[in-house]
C-alpha positions in Angstrom: 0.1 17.2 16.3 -2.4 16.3 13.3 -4.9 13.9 13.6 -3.5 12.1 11.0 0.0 11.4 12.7 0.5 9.3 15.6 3.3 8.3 17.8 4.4 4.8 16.8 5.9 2.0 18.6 9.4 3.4 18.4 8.5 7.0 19.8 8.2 8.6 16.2 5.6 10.2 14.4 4.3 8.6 11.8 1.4 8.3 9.6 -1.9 7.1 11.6 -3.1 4.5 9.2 0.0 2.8 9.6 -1.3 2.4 13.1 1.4 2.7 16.3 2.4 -1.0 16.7 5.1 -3.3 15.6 3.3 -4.4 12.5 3.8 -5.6 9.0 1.8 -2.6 8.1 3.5 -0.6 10.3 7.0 -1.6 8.8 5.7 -1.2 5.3 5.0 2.8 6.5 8.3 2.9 7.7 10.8 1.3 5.2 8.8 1.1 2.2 6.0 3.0 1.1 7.2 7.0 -0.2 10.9 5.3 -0.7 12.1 6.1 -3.9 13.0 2.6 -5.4 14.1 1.6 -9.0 15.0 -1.9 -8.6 13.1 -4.5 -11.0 11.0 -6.7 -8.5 9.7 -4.2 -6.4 8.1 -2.0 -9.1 6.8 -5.2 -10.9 5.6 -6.1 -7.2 3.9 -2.8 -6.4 2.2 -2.5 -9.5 1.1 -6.3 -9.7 -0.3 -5.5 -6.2 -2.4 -2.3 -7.8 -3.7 -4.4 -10.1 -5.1 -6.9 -7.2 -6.2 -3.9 -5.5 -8.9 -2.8 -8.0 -12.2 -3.6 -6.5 -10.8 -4.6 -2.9 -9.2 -2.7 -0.1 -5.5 -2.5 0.2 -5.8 -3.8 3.7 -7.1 -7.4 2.7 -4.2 -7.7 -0.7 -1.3 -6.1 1.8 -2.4 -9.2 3.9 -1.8 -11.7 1.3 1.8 -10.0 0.0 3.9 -12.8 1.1 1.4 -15.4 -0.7 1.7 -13.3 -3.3 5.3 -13.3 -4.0 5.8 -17.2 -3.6 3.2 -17.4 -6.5 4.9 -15.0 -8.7 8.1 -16.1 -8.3 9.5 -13.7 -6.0 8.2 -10.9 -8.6 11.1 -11.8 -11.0 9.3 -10.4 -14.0 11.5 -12.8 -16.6 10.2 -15.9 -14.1 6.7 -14.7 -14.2 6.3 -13.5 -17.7 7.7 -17.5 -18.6 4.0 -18.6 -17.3 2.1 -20.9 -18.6 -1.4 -21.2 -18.8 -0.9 -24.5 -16.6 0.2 -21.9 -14.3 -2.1 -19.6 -14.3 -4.7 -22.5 -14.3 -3.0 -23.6 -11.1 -3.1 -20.3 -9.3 -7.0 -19.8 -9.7 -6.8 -22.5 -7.0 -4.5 -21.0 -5.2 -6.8 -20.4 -1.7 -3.8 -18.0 -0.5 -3.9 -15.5 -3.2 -6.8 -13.5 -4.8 -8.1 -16.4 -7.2 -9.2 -14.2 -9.7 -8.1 -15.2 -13.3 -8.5 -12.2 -15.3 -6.0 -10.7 -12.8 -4.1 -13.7 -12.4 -3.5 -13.4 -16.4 -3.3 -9.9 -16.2 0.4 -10.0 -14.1 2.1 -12.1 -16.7 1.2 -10.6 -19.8 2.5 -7.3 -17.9 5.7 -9.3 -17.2 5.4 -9.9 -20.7 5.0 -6.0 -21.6 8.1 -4.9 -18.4 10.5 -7.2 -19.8 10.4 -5.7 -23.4 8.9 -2.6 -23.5 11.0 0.8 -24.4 11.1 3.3 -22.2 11.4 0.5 -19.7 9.4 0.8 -16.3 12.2 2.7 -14.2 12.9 5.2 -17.0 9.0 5.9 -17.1 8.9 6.0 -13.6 12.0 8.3 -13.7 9.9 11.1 -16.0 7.1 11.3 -13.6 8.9 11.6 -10.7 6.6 14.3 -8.4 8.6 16.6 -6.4 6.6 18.9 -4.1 6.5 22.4 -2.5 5.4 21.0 1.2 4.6 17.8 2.5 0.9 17.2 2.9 -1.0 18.3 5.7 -3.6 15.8 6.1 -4.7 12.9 4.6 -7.7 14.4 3.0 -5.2 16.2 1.6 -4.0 13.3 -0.9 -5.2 13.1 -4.5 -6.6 9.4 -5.6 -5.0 10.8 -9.1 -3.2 13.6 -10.8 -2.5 15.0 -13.4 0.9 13.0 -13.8 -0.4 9.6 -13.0 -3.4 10.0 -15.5 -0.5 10.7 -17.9 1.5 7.9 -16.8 -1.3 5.3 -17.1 -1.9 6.4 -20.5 1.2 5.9 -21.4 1.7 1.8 -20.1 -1.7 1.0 -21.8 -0.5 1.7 -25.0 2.4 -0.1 -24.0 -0.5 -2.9 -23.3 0.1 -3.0 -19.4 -3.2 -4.5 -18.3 -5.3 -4.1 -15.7 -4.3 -0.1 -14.5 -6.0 2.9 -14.5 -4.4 6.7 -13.0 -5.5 5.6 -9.6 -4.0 2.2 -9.2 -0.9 4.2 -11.2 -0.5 6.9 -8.6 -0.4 4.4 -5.9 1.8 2.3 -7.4 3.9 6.3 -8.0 3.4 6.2 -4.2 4.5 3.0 -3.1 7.7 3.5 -4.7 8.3 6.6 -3.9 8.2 8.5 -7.3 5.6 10.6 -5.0 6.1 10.9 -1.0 3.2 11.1 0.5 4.0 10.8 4.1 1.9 13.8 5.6 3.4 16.4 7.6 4.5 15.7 11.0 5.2 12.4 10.2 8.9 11.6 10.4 9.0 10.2 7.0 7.4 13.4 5.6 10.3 15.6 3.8 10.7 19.2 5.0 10.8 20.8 1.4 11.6 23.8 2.6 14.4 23.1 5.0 15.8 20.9 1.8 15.5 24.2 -0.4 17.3 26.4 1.9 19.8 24.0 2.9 21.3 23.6 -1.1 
């Protein structure tokens, strides 16, 4: 077995930074991260928690997710992009969050930007949808960007998404599972091939 897979908690493999215990990270690894979702709130949330990310580990903003969705509104994006300045004033002072404005300000005017924009965020997210050959074999095996997310960035800034770049893009393209990036061996890892000859 890799390295970079580890038997977890529950006697399967799975990806060793999610770490082998019965943890909040470890769930995430298990029932979130590499699954394919479309639905509203949890884009808006994983891309809202890329833009937090920038400049800070994931480690320390994973910690404050739940903090993070009672301040935006359970990620509701017609809830947060409603706002205020009031509100955003408020959250600067918010010791549970990240109390940084320009991000703070950031989220709502990209509720603003999700809740109008055309193509929407699912359809986009639909296009760049990243279907590979094998399932990584390492970690040092994953890009920070590609070629798709570099696109895909380029395209929500001139929508006027804020606060993105392709790296913060690709792992919001990973958290929601438009890329699976589970490495091989670990139980959420797809088996391309076996997929291929099984159609």
């Amino acid at each position: 077995m890799s390295s970079d897979v580890i038997i977890g908690y529950h006697g399967k493999p799975r990806c060793a930074w999610a770490g082998a215990g019965d943890t909040a990270f470890g769930r995430y690894h298990d029932e979130v991260w590499g699954t394919r979702t479309y639905h509203e709130s949890a884009m808006f949330e994983a891309l809202t928690l890329g833009v937090f990310e920038v400049g800070l580990s994931w480690s320390i903003v994973f910690g404050k997710r739940d903090a993070f969705r009672t301040a935006f509104r359970g990620f509701d994006v017609a809830k947060v992009a409603a706002m205020t300045e009031g509100d955003v004033d408020r959250l600067t002072e918010d010791a549970s969050i990240i109390r940084n404005r320009g991000k703070i300000q950031a989220t709502v005017d990209n509720a603003l930007v999700m809740a109008s924009a055309s193509p929407n965020l699912v359809a986009l997210a639909k296009s760049y949808e990243i279907t590979r050959k094998r399932a990584p074999r390492s970690v040092a095996d994953l890009p920070k960007t590609t070629p798709q997310a570099e696109a895909f960035a380029k395209q929500l800034k001139s929508q006027g998404y804020r606060f993105i770049g392709p790296t913060s893009v690709y792992a919001f393209m990973q958290n929601v599972g438009v890329v699976n990036d589970h490495v091989h061996g670990c139980f959420r890892a797809i088996d391309y091939r076996a997929t291929a000859r099984s159609r």
